[in-house]
PQR file with spaces between the fields and no chain letter, atoms N, CA, C, O and H, PARSE charges and radii, in Angstrom:
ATOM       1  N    UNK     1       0.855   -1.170    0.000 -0.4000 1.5000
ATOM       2  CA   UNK     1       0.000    0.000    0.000 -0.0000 2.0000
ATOM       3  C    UNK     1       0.905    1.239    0.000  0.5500 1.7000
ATOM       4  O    UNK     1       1.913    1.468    0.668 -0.5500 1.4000
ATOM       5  N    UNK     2       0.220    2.047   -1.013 -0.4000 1.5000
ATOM       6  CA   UNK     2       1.497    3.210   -1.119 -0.0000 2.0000
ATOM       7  C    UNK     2       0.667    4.456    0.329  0.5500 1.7000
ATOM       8  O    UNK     2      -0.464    4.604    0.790 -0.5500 1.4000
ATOM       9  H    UNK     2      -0.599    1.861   -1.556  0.4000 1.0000
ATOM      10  N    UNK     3       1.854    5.005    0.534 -0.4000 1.5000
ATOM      11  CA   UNK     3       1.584    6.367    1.384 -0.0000 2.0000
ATOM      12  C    UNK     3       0.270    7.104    1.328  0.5500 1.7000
ATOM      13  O    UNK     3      -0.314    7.468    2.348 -0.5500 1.4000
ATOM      14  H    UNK     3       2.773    4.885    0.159  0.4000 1.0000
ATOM      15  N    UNK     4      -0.182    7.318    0.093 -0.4000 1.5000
ATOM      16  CA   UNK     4      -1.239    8.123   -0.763 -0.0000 2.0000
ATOM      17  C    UNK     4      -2.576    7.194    0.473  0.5500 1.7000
ATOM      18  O    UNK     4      -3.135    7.449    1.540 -0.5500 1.4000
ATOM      19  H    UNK     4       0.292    7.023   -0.736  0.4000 1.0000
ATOM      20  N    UNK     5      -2.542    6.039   -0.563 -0.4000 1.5000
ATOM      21  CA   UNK     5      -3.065    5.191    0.163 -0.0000 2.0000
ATOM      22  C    UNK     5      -3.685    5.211    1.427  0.5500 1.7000
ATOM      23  O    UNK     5      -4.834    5.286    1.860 -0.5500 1.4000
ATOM      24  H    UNK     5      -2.088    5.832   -1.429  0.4000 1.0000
ATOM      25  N    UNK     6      -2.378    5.106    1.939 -0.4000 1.5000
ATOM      26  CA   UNK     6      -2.851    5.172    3.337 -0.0000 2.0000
ATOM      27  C    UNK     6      -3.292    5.870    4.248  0.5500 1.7000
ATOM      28  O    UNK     6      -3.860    5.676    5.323 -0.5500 1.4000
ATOM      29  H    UNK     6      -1.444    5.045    1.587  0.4000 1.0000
ATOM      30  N    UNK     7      -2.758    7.186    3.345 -0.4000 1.5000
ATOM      31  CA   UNK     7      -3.476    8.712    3.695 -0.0000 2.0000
ATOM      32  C    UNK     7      -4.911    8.976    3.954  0.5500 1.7000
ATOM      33  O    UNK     7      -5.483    9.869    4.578 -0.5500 1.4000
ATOM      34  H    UNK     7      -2.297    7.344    2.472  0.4000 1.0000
ATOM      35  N    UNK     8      -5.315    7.967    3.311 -0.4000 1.5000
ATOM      36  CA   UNK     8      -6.882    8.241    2.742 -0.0000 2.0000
ATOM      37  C    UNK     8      -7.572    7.811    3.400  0.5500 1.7000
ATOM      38  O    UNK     8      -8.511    8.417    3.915 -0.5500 1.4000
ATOM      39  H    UNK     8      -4.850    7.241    2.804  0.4000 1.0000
ATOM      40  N    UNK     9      -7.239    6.412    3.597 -0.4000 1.5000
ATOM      41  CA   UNK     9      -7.592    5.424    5.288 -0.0000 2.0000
ATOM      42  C    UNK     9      -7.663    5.887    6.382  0.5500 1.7000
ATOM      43  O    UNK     9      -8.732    5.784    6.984 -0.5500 1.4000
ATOM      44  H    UNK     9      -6.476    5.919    3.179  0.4000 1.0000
ATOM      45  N    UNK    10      -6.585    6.523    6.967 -0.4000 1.5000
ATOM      46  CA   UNK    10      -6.068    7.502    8.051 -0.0000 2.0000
ATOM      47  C    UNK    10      -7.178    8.248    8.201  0.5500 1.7000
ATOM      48  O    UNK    10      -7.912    8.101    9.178 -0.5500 1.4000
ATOM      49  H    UNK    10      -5.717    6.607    6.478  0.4000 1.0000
ATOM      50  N    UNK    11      -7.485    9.396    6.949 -0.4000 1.5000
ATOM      51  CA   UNK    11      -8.458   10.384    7.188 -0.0000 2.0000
ATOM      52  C    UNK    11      -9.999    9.424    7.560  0.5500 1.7000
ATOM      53  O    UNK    11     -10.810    9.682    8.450 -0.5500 1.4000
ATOM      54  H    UNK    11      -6.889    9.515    6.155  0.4000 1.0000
ATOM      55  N    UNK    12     -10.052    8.243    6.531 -0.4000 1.5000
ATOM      56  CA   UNK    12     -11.156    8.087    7.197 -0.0000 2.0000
ATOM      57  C    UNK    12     -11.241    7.379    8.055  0.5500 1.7000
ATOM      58  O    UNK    12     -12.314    7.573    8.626 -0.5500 1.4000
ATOM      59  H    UNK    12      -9.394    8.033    5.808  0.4000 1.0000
ATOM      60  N    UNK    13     -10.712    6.661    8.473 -0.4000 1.5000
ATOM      61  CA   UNK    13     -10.581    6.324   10.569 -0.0000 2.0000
ATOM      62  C    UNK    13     -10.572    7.367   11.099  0.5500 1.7000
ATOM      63  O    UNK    13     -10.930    7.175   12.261 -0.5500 1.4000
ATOM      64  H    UNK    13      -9.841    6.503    8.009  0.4000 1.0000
ATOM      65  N    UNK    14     -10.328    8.592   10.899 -0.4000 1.5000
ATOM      66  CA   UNK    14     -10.213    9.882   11.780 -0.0000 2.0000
ATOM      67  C    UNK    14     -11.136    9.835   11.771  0.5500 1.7000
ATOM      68  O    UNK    14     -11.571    9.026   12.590 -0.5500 1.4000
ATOM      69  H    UNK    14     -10.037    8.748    9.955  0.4000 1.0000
ATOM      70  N    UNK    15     -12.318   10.653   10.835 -0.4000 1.5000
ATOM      71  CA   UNK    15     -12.984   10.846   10.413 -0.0000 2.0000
ATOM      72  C    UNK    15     -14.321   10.003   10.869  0.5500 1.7000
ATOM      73  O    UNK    15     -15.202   10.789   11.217 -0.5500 1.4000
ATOM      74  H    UNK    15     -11.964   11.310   10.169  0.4000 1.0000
ATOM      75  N    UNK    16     -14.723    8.622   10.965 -0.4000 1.5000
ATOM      76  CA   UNK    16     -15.224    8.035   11.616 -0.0000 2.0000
ATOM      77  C    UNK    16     -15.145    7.500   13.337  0.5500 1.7000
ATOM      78  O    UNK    16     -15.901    6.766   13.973 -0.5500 1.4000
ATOM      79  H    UNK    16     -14.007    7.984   10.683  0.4000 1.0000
ATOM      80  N    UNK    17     -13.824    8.262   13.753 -0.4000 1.5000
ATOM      81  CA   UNK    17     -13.818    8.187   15.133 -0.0000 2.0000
ATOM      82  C    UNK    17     -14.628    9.827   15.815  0.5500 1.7000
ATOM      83  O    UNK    17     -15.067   10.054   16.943 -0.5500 1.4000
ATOM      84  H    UNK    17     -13.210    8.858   13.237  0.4000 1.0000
ATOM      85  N    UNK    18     -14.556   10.821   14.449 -0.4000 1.5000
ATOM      86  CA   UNK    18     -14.876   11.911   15.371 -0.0000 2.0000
ATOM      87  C    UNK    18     -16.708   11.501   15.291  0.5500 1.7000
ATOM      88  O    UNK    18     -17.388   11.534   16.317 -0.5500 1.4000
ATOM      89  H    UNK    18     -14.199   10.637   13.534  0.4000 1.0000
ATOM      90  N    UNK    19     -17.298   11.137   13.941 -0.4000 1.5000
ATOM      91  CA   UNK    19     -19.003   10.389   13.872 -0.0000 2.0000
ATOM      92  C    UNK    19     -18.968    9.673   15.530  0.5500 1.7000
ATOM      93  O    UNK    19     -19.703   10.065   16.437 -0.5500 1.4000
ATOM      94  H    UNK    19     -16.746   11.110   13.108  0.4000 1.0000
ATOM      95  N    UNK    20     -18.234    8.870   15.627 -0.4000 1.5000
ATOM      96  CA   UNK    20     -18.425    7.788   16.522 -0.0000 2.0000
ATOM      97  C    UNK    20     -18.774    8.907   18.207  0.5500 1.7000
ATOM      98  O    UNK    20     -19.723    8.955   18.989 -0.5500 1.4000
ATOM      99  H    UNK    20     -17.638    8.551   14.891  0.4000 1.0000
ATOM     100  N    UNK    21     -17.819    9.429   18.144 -0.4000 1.5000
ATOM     101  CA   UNK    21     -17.548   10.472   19.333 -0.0000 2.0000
ATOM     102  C    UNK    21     -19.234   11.228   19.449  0.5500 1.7000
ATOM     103  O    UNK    21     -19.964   10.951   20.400 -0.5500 1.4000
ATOM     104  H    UNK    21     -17.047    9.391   17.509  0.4000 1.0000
ATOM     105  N    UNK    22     -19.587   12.005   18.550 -0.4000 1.5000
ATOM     106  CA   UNK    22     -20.777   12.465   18.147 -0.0000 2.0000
ATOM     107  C    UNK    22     -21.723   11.665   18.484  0.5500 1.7000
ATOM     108  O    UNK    22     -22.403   12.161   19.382 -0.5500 1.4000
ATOM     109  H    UNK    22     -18.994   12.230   17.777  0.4000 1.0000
ATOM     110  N    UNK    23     -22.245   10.119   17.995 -0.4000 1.5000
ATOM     111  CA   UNK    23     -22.802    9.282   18.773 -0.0000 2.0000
ATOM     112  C    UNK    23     -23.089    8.781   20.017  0.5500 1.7000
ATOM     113  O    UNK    23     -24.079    8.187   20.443 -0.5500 1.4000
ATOM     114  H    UNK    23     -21.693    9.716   17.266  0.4000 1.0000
ATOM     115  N    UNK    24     -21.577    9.277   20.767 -0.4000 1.5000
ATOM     116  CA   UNK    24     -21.820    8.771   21.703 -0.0000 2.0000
ATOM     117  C    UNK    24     -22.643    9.574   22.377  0.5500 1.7000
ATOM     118  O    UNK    24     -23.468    9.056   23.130 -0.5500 1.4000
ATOM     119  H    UNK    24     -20.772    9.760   20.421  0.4000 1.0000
ATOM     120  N    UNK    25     -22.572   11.118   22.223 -0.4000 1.5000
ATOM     121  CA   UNK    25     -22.899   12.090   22.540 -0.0000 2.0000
ATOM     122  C    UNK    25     -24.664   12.105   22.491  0.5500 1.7000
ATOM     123  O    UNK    25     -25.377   12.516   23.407 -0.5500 1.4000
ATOM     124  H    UNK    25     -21.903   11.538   21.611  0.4000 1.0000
ATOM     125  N    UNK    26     -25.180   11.502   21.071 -0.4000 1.5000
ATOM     126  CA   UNK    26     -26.289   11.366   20.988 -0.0000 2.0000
ATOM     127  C    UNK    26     -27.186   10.339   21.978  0.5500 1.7000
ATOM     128  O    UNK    26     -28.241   10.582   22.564 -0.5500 1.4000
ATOM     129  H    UNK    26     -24.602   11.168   20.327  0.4000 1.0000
ATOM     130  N    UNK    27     -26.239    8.877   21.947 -0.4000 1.5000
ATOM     131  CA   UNK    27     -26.871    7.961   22.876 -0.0000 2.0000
ATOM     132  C    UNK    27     -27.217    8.896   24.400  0.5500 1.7000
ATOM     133  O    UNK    27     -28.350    9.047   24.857 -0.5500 1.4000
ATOM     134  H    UNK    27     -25.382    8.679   21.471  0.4000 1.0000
ATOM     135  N    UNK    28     -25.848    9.487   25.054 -0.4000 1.5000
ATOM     136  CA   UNK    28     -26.169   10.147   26.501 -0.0000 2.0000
ATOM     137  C    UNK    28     -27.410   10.832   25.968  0.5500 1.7000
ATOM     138  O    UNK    28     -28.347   10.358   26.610 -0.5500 1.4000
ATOM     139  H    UNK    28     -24.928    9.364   24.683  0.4000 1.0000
ATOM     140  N    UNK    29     -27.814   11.629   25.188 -0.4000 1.5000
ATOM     141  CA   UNK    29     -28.709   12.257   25.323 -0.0000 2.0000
ATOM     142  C    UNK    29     -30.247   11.329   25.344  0.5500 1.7000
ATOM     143  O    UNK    29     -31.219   11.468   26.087 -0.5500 1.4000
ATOM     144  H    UNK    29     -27.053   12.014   24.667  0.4000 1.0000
ATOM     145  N    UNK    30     -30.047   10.506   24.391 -0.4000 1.5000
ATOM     146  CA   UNK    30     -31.233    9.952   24.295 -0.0000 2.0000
ATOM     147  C    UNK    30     -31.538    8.963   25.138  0.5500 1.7000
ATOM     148  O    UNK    30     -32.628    8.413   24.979 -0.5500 1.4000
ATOM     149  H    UNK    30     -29.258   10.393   23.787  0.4000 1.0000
ATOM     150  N    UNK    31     -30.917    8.649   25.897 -0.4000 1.5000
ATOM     151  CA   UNK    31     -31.076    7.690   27.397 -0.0000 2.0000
ATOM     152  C    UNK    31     -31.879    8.925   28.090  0.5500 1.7000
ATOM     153  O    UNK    31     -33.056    8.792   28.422 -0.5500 1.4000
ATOM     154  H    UNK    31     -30.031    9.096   26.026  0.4000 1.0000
ATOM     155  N    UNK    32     -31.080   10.267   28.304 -0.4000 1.5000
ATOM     156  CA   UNK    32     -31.715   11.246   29.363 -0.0000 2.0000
ATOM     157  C    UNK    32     -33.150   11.301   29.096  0.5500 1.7000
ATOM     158  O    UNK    32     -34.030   11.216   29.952 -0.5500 1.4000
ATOM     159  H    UNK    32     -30.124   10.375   28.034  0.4000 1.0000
ATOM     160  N    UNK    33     -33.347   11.480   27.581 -0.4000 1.5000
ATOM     161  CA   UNK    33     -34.696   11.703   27.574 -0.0000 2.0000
ATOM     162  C    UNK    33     -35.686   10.400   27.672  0.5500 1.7000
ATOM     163  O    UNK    33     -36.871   10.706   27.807 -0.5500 1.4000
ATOM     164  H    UNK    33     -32.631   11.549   26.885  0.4000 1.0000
ATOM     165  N    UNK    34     -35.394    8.977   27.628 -0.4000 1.5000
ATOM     166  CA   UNK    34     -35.859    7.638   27.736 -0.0000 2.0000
ATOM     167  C    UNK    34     -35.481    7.778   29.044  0.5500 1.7000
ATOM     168  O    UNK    34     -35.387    6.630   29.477 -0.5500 1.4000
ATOM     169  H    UNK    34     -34.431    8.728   27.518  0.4000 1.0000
ATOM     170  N    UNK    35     -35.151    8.741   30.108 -0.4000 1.5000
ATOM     171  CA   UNK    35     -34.984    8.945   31.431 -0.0000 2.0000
ATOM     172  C    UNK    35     -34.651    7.194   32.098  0.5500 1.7000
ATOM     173  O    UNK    35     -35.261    6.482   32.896 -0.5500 1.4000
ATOM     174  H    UNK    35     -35.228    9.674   29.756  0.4000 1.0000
ATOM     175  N    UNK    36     -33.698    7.060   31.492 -0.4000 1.5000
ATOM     176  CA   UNK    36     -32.803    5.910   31.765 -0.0000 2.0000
ATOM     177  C    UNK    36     -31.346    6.267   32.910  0.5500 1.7000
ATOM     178  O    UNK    36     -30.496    7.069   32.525 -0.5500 1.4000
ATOM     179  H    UNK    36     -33.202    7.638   30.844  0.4000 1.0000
ATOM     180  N    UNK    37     -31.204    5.552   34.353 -0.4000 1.5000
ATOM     181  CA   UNK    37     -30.521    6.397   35.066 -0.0000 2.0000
ATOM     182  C    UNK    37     -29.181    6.917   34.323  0.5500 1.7000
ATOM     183  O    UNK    37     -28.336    6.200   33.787 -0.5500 1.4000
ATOM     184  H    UNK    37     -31.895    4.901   34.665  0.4000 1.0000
ATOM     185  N    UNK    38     -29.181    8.018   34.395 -0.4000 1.5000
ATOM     186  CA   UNK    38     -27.842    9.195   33.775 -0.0000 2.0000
ATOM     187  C    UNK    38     -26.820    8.574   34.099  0.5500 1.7000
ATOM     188  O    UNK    38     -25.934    8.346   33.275 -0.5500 1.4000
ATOM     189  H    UNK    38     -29.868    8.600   34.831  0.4000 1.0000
ATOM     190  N    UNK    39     -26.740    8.123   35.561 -0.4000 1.5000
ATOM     191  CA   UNK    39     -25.320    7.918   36.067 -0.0000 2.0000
ATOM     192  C    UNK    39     -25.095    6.832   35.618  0.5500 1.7000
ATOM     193  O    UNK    39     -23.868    6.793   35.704 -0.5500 1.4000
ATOM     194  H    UNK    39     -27.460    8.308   36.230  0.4000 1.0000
ATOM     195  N    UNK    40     -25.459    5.734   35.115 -0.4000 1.5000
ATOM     196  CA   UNK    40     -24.927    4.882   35.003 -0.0000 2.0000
ATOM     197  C    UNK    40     -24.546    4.505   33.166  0.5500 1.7000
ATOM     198  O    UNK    40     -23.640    3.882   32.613 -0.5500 1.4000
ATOM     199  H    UNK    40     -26.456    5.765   35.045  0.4000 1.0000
ATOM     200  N    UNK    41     -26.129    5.479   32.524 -0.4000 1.5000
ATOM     201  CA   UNK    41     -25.876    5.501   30.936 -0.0000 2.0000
ATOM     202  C    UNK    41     -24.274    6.440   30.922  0.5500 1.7000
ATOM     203  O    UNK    41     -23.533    6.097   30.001 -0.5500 1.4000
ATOM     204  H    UNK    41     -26.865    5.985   32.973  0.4000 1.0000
ATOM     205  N    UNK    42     -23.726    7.555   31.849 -0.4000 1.5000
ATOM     206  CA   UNK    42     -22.625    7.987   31.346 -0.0000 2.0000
ATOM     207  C    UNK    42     -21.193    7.112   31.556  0.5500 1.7000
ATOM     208  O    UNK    42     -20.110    7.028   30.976 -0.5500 1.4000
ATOM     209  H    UNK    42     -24.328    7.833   32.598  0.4000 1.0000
ATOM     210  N    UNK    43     -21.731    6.620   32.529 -0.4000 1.5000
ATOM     211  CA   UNK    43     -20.478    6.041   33.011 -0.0000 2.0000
ATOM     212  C    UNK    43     -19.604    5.055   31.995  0.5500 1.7000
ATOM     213  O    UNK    43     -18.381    4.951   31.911 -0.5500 1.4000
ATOM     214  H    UNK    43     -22.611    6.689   33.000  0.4000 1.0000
ATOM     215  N    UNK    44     -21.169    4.024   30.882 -0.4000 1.5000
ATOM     216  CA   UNK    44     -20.777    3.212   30.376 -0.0000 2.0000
ATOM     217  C    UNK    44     -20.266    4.048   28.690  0.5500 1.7000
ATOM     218  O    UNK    44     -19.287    3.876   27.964 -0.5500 1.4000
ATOM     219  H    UNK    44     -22.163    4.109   30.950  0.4000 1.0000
ATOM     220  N    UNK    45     -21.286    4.821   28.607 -0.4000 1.5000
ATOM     221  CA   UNK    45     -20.729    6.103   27.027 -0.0000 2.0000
ATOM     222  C    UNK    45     -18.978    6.664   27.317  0.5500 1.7000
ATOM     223  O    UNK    45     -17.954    6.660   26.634 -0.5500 1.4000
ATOM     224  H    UNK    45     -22.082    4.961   29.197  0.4000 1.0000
ATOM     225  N    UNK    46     -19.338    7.114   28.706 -0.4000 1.5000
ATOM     226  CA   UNK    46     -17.813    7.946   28.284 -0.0000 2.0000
ATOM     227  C    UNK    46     -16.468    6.945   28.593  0.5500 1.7000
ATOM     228  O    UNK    46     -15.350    7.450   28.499 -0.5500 1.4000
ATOM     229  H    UNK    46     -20.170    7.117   29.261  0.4000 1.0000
ATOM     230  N    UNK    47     -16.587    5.765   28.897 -0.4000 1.5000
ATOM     231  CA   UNK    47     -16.046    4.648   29.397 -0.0000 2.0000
ATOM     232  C    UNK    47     -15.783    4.494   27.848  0.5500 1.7000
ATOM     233  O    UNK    47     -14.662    4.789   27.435 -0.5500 1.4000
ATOM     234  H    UNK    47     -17.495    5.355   28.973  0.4000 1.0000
ATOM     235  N    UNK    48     -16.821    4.015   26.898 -0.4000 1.5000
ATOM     236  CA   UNK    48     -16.088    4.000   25.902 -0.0000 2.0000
ATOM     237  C    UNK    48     -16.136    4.399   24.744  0.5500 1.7000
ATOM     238  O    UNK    48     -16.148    3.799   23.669 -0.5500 1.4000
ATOM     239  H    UNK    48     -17.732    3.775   27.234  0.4000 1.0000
ATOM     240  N    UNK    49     -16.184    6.245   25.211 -0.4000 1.5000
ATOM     241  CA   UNK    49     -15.608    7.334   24.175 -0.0000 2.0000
ATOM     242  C    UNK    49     -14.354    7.276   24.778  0.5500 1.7000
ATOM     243  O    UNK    49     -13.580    7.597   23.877 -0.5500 1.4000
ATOM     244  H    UNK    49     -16.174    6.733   26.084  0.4000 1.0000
ATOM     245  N    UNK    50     -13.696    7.045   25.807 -0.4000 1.5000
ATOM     246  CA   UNK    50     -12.434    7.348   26.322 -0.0000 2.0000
ATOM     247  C    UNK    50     -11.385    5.961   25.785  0.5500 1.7000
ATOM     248  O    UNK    50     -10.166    6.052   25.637 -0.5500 1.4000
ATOM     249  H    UNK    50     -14.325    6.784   26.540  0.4000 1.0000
ATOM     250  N    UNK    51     -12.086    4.895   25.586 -0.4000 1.5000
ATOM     251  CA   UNK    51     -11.248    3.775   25.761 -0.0000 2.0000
ATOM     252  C    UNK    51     -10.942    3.923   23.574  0.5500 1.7000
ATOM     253  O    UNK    51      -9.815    3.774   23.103 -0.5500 1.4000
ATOM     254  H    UNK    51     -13.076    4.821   25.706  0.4000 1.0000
ATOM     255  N    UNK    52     -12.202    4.222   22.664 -0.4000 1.5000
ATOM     256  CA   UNK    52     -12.043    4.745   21.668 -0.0000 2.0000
ATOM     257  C    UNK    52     -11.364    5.816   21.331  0.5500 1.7000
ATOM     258  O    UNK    52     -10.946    5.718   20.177 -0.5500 1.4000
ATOM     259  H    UNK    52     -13.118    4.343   23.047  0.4000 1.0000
ATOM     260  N    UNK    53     -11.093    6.748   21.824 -0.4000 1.5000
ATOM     261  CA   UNK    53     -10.192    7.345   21.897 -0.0000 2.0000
ATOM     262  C    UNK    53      -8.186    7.245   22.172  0.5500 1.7000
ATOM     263  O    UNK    53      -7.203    7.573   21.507 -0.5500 1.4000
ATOM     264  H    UNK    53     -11.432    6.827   22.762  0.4000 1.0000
ATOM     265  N    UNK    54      -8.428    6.594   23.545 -0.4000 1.5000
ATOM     266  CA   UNK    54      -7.368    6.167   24.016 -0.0000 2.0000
ATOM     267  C    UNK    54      -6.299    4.982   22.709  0.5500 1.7000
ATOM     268  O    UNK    54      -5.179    5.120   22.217 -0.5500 1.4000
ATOM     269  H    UNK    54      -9.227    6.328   24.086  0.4000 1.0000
ATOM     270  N    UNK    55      -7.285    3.981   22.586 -0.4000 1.5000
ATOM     271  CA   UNK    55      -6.783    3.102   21.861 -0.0000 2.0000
ATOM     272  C    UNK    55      -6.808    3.392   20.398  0.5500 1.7000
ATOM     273  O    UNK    55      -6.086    2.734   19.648 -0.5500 1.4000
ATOM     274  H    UNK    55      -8.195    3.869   22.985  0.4000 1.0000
ATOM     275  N    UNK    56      -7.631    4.379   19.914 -0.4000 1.5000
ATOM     276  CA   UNK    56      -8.130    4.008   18.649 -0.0000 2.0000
ATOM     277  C    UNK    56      -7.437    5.411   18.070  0.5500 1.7000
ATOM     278  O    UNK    56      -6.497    5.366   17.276 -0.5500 1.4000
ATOM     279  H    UNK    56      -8.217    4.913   20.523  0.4000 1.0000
ATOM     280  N    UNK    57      -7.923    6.478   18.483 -0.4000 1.5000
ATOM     281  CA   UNK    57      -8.187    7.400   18.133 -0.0000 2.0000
ATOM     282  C    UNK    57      -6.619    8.424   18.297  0.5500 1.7000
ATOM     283  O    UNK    57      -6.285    9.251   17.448 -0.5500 1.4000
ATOM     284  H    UNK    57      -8.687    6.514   19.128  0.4000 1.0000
ATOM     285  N    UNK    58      -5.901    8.149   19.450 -0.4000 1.5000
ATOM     286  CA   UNK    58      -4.190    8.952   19.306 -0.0000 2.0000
ATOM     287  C    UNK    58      -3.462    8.235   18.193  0.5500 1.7000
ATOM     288  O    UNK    58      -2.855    8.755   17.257 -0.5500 1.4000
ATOM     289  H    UNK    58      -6.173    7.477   20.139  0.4000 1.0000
ATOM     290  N    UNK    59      -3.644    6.816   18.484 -0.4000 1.5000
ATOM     291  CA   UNK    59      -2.599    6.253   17.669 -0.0000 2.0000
ATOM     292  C    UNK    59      -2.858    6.903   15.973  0.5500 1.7000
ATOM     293  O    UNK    59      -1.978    7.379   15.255 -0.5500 1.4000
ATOM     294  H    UNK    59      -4.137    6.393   19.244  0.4000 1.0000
ATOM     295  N    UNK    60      -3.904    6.790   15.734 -0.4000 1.5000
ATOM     296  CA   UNK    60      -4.360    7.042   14.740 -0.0000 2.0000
ATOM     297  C    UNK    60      -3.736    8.622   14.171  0.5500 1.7000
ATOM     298  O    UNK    60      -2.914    8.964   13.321 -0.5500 1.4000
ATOM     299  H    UNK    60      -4.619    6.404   16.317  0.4000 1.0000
ATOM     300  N    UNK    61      -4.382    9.136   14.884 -0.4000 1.5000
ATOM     301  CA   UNK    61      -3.824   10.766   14.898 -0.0000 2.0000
ATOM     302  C    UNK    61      -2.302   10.970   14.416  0.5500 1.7000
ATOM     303  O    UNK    61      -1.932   11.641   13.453 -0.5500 1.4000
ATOM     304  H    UNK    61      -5.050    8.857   15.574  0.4000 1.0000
ATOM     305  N    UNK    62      -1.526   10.252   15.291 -0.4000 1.5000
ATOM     306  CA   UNK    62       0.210   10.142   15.394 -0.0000 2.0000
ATOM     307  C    UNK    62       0.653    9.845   14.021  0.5500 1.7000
ATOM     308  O    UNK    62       1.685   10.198   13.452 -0.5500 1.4000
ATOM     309  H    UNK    62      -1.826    9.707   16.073  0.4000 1.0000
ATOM     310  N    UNK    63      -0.549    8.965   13.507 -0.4000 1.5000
ATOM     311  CA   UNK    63      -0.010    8.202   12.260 -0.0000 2.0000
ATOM     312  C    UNK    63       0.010    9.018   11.229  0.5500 1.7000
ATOM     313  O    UNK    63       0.954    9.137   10.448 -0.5500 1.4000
ATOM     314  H    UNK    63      -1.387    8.677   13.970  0.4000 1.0000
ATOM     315  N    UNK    64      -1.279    9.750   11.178 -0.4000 1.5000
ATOM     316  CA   UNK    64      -1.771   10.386   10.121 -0.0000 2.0000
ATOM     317  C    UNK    64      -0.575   11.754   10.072  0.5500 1.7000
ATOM     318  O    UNK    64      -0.018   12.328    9.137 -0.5500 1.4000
ATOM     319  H    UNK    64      -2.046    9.654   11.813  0.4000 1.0000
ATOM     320  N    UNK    65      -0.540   11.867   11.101 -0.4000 1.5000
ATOM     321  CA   UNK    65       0.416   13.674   11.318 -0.0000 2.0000
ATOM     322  C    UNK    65       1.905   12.797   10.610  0.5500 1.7000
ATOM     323  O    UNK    65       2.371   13.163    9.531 -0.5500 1.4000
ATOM     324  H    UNK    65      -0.993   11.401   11.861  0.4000 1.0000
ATOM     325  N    UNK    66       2.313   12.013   11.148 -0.4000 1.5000
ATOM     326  CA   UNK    66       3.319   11.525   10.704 -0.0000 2.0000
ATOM     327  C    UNK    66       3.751   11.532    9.411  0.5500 1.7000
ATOM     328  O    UNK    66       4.794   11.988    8.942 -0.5500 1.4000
ATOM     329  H    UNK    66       1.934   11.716   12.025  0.4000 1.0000
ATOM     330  N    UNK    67       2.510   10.778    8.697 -0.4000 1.5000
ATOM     331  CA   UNK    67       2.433   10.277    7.108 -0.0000 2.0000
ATOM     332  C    UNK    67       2.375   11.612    6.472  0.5500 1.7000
ATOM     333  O    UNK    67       3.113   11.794    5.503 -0.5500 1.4000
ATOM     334  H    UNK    67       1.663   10.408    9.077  0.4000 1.0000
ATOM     335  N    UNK    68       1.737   12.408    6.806 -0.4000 1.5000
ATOM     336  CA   UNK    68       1.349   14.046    5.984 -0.0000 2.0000
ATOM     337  C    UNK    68       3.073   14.449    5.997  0.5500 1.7000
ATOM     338  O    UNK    68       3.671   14.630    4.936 -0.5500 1.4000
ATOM     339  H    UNK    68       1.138   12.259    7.593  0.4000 1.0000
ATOM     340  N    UNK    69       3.634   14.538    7.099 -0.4000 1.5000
ATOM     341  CA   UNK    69       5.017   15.120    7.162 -0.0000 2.0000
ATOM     342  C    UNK    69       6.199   14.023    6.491  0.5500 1.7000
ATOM     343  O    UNK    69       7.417   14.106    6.644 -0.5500 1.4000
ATOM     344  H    UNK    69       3.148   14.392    7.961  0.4000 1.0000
ATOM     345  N    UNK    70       5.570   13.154    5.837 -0.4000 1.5000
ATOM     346  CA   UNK    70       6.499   12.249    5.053 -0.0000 2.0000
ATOM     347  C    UNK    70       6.306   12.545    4.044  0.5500 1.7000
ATOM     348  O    UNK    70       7.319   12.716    3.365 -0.5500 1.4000
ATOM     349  H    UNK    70       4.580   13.087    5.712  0.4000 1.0000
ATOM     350  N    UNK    71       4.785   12.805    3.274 -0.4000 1.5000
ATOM     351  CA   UNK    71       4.528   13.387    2.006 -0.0000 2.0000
ATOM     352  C    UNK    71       5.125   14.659    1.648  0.5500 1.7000
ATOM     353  O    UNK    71       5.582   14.910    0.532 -0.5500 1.4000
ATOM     354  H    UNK    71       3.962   12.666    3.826  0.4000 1.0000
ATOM     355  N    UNK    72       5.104   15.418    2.594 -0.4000 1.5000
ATOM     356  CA   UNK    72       5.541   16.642    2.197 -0.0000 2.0000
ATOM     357  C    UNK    72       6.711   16.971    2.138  0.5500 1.7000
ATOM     358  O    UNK    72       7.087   17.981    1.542 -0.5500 1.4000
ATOM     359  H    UNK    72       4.733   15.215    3.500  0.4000 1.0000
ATOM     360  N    UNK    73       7.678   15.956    2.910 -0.4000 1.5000
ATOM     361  CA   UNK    73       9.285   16.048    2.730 -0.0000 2.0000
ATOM     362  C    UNK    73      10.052   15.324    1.422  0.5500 1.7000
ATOM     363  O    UNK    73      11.175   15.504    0.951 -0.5500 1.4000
ATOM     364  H    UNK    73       7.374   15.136    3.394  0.4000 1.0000
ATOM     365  N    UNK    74       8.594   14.133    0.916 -0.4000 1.5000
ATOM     366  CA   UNK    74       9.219   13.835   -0.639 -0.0000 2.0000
ATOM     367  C    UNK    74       8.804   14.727   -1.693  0.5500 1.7000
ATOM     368  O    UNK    74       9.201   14.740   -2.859 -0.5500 1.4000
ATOM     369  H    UNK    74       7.682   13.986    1.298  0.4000 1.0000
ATOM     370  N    UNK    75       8.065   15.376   -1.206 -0.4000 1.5000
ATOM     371  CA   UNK    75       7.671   16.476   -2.781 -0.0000 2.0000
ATOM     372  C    UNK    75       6.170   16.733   -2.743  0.5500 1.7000
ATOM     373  O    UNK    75       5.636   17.407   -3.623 -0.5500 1.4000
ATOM     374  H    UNK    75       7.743   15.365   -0.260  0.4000 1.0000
């Protein structure tokens, strides 16, 4: 897989982690209003917007910043 390539991937794993993030955002809300207990619908959302993030979402980032500054140092 060339660089280009993978560029494109990158953006869209980004790109679908920030949707995902947004979702999660939607579920908290729509538990509040299905007045489903808060404390426990957040605990399990931001549990894993954080663990999506953590795992998914830096590495990802690192990669992509990386690859852009490889493209641009070959031309």
């Amino acid at each position: 897989m060339n660089k280009t390539d993978e560029l494109k991937k990158l953006e869209k794993r980004a790109t679908l982690i920030r949707l995902s993030s947004i979702l999660f955002l939607g579920l908290l809300l729509a538990g509040g209003a299905l007045e489903i207990p808060t404390v426990i619908l957040a605990i399990v959302i931001i549990g894993g917007a954080a663990a999506l993030v953590g795992f998914v979402g830096i590495p990802t980032q690192k990669r992509l910043f990386e690859l852009r500054k490889e493209i641009a140092e070959e031309g």
